[in-house]
C-alpha positions as CSV (number, residue, x, y, z in Angstrom):
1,X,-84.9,154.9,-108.5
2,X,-88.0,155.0,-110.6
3,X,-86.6,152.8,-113.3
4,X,-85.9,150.1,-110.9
5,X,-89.4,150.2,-109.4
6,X,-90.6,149.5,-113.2
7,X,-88.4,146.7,-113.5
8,X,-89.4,145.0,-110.3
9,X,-92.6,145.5,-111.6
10,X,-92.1,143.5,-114.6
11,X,-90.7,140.8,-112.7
12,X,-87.4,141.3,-113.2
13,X,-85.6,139.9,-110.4
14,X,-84.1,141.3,-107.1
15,X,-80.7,139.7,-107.7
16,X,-80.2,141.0,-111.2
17,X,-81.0,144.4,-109.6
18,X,-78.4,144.1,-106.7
19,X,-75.9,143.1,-109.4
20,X,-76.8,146.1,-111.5
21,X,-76.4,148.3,-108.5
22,X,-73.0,146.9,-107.9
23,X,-71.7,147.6,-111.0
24,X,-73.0,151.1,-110.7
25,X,-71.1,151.6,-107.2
26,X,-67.8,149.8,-109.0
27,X,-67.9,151.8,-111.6
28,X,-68.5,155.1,-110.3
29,X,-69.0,158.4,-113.0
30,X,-67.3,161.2,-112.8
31,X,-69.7,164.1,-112.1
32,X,-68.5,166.0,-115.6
33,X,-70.0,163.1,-117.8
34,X,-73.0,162.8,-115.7
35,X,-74.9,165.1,-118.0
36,X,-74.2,162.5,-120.7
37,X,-76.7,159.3,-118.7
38,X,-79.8,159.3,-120.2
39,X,-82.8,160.2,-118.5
40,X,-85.8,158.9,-120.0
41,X,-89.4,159.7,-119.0
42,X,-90.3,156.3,-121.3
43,X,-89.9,152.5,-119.8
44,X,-89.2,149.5,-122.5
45,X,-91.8,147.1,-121.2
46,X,-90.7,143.2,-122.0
47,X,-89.3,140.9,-119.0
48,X,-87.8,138.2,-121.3
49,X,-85.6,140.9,-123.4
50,X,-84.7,142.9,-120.3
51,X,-83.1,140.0,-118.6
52,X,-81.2,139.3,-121.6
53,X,-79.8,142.9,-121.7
54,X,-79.0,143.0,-118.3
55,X,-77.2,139.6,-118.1
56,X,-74.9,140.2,-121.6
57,X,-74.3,143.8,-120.1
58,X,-72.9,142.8,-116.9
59,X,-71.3,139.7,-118.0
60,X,-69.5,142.2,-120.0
61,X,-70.7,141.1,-123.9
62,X,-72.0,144.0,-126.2
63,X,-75.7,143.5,-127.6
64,X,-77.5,143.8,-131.0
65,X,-81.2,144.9,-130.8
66,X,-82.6,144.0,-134.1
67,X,-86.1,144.4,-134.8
68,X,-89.0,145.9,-137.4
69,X,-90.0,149.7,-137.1
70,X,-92.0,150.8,-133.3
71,X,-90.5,147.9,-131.3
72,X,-88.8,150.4,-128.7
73,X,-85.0,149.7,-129.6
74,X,-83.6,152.8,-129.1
75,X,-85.8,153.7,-125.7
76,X,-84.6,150.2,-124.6
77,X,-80.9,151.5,-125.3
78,X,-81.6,154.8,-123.4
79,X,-83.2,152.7,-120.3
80,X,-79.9,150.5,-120.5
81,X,-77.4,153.6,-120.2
82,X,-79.6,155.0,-117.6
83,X,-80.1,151.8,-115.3
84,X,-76.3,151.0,-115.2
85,X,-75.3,154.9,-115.0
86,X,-72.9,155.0,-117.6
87,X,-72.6,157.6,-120.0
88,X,-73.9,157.9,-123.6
89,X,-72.6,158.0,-127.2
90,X,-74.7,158.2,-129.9
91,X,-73.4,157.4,-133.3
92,X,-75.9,157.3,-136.2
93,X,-74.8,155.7,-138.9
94,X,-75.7,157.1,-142.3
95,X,-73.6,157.2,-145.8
96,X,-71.1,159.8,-144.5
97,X,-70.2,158.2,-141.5
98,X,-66.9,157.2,-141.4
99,X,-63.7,155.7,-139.3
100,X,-62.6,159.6,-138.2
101,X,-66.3,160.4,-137.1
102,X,-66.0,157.3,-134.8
103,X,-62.3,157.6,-133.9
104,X,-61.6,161.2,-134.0
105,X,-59.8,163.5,-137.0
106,X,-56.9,165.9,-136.8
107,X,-57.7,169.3,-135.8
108,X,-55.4,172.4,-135.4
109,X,-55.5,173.7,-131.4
110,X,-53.1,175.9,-130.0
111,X,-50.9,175.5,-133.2
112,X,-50.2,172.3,-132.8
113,X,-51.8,169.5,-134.5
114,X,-54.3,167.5,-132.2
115,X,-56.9,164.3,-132.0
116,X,-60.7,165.8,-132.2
117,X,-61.7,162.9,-130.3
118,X,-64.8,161.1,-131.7
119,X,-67.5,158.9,-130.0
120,X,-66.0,155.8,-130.0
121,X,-62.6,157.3,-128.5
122,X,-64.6,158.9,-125.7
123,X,-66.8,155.6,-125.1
124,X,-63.6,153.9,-124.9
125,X,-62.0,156.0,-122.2
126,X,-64.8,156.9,-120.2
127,X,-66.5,153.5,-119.9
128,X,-69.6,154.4,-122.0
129,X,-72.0,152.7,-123.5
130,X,-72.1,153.5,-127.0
131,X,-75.4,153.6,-129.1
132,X,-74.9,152.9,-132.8
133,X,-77.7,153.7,-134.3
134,X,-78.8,151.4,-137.6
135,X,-75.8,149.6,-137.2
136,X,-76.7,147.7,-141.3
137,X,-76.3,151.4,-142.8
138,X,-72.3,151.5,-141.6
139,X,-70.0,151.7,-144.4
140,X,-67.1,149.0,-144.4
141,X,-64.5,152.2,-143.3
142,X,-66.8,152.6,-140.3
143,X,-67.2,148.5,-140.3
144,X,-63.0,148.6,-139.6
145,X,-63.5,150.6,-136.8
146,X,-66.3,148.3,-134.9
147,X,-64.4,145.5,-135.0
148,X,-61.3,146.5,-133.2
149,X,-64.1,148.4,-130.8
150,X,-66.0,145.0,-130.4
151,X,-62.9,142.9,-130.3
152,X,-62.3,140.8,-127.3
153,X,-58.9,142.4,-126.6
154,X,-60.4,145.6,-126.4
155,X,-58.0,147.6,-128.0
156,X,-57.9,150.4,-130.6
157,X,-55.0,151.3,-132.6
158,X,-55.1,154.7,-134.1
159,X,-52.9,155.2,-136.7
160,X,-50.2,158.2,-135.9
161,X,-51.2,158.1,-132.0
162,X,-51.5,155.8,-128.9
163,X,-53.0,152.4,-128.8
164,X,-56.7,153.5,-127.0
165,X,-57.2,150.3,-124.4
166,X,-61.1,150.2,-123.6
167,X,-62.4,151.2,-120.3
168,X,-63.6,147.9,-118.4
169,X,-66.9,149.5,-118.8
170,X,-67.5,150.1,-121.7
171,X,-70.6,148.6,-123.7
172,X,-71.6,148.9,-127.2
173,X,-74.9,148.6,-127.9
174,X,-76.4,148.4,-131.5
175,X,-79.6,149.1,-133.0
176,X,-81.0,147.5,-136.3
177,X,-84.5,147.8,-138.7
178,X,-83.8,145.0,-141.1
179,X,-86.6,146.8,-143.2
180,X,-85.1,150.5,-143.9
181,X,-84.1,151.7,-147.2
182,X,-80.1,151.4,-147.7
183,X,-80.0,148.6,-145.1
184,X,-77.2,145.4,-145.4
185,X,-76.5,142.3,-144.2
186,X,-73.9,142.4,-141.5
187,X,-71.1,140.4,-142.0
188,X,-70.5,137.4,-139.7
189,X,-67.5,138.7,-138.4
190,X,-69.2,141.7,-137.1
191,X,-72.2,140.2,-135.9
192,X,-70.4,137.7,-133.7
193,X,-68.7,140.5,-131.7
194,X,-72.5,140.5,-130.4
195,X,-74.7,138.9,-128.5
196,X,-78.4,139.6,-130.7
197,X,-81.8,140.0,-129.1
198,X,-84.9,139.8,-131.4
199,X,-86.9,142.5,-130.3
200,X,-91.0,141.4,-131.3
201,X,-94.2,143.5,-132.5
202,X,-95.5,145.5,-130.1
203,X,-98.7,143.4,-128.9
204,X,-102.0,145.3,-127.9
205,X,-101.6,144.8,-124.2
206,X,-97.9,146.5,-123.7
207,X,-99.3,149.3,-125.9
208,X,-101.9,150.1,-124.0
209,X,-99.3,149.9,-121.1
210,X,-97.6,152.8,-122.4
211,X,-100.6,154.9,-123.5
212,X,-101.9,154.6,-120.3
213,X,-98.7,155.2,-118.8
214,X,-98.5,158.5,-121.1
215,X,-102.1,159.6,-121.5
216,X,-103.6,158.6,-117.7
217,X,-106.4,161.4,-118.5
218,X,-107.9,160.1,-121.8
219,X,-111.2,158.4,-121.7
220,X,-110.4,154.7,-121.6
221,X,-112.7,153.7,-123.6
222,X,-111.8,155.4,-126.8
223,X,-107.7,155.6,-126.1
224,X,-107.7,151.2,-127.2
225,X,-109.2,152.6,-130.5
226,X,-105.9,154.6,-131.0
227,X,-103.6,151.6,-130.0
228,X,-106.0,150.0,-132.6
229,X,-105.0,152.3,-135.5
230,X,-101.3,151.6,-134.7
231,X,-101.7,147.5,-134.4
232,X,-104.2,147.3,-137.8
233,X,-101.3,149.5,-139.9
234,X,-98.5,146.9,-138.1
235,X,-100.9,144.0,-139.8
236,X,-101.4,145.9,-143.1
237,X,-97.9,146.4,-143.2
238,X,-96.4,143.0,-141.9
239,X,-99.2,141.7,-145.1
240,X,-97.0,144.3,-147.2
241,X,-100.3,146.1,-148.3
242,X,-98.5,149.0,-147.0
243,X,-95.1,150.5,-146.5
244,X,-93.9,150.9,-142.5
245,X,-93.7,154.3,-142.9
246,X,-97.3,154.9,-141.1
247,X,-96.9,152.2,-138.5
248,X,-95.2,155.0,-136.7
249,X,-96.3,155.2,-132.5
250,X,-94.4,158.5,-132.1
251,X,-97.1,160.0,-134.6
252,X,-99.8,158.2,-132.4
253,X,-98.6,159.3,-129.4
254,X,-98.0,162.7,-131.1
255,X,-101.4,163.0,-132.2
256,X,-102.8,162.1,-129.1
257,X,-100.8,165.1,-127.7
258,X,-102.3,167.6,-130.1
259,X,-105.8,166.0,-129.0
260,X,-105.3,167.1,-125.5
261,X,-104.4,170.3,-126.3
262,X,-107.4,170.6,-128.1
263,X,-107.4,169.6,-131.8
264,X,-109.7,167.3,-133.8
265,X,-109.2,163.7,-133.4
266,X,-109.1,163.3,-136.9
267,X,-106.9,166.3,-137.9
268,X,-104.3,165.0,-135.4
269,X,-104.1,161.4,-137.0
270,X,-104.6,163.3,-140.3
271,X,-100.7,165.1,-139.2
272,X,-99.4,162.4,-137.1
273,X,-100.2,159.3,-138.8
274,X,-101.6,160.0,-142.4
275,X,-98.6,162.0,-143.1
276,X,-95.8,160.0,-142.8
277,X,-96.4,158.2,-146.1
278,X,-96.7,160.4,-149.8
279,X,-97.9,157.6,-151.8
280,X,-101.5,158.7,-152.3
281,X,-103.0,155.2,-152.8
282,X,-101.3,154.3,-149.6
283,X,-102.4,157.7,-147.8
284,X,-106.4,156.5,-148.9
285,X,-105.2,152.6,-147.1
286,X,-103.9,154.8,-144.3
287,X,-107.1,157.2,-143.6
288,X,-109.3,153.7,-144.4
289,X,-108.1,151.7,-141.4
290,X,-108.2,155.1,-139.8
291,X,-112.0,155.9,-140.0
292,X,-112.9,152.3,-138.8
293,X,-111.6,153.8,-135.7
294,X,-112.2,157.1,-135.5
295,X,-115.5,159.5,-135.9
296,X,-115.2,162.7,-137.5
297,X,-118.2,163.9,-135.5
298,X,-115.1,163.5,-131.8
299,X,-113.6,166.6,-131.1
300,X,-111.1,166.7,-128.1
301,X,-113.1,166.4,-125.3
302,X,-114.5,163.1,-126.3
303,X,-111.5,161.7,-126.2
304,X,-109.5,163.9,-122.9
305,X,-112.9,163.9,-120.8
306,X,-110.6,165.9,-117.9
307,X,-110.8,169.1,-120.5
């Protein structure tokens, strides 16, 4: 299992692995949810904060990933789901997400009146591990529903059905930016139905592990001055001389993609990077740190040699 292999890598150790790989033979999936595992070409690269998932995850606790903007939370919490081969849930929590998007809501089938089951319902009977995405956005109707989900008795009551006892499996897993707009504090209660893990800044050295890991045909001396545009915003912004909204590694790894397929260095960052913030005094910051890094005069093949 390649995601194993990574691990081992990273010096997670042997026994953790075996335990992992008993739980997964315990536990086995039905073949009908095994379209719902994760399969994820990206690896979360941080010994000290795998160990801690693994651990809280197979001594049965749920975990809170908290952490600024780019830290990898939510390929962490697709890595989880597929190391321990349990099926997903996603639930992304936003201003209309409610106690009957989690638990279900009444639908008409076969004229009768029947539970449209939601993701937390299925989590719970299928052993899942359930994703909830920006977790500090959840309304307090949603909040109701977490707590009996997170409880340690591990029941759910639904109101007008059965009492929904969780699957021995079943994990939660949430996911937190403590710097979004329309972010709150979580409550105490809710937060100690967790067991939190601080996810850090990405430092240079793991991000040049994963551009390398993506990007094995880009001339390695220019790729570091990529991961350099990404690490200088993350300063700029951790200094609040910007927003986070351009200390964004999807748009670098994004623009890097366009590169190889052949567009201009500096039109790539201009659409990956530039353009994720509309504040034009910011946008000048922005294409600042950005020509400290990158010539105008590259075009693609000074950057993919290979082409």
């Amino acid at each position: 299992m390649r995601l194993t292999e990574e691990l081992l890598k990273q010096g997670i150790s042997e026994k953790l692995l075996d335990d992992i790989k008993y739980f997964r033979h315990f536990y086995k999936l039905e073949a009908s949810l095994q379209d719902r595992v994760p399969s994820t070409d990206n690896v979360f690269y941080g010994k000290d904060i795998w160990s801690m998932c693994i651990t809280a995850i197979l001594e049965g606790e749920n975990i809170l990933l908290s952490g600024p903007k780019a830290t990898g939370k939510n390929v962490l919490a697709d890595n989880i789901c597929e190391l321990f081969n349990r099926p997903q849930w996603n639930t992304s929590f936003h201003v209309n997400t409610d106690s009957s998007s989690l638990i279900g809501t009444d639908t008409f089938i076969d004229n009768e009146v029947k539970l449209r089951r939601g993701s937390v319902y299925e989590c719970a009977i299928n052993g899942g591990f359930g994703v909830f995405d920006e977790i500090n956005m959840a309304k307090n109707d949603a909040l109701v529903v977490l707590h009996s989900a997170l409880d340690y008795r591990k029941v759910i009551d639904v109101p007008g059905y059965e009492k929904i006892k969780l699957h021995d499996a079943t994990r939660f897993i949430g996911t937190m930016n403590y710097e979004y707009a329309g972010t709150k504090e979580l409550n105490e209660a809710l937060v100690s139905r967790f067991m939190t893990i601080d996810i850090p800044q990405i430092e240079e050295e793991t991000l040049m592990i994963i551009l390398k890991e993506y990007f094995p045909d880009a001339n390695e001396e220019i790729l570091p001055q990529f991961a350099g545009i990404f690490l200088d915003l993350q300063e700029k912004s951790k200094n609040s001389e910007i927003s986070t909204k351009s200390v964004d590694l999807r748009g670098v790894i994004g623009s890097l993609k366009t590169i190889r397929r052949g567009l201009k260095p500096m039109l790539a960052v201009n659409m990956g990077v530039v353009g994720k913030t509309f504040d034009q005094f910011e946008k000048e910051i922005v294409m600042d740190v950005i020509k400290t890094r990158i010539r105008e005069s590259w075009d693609a093949a000074d950057v993919f040699t290979a082409r």
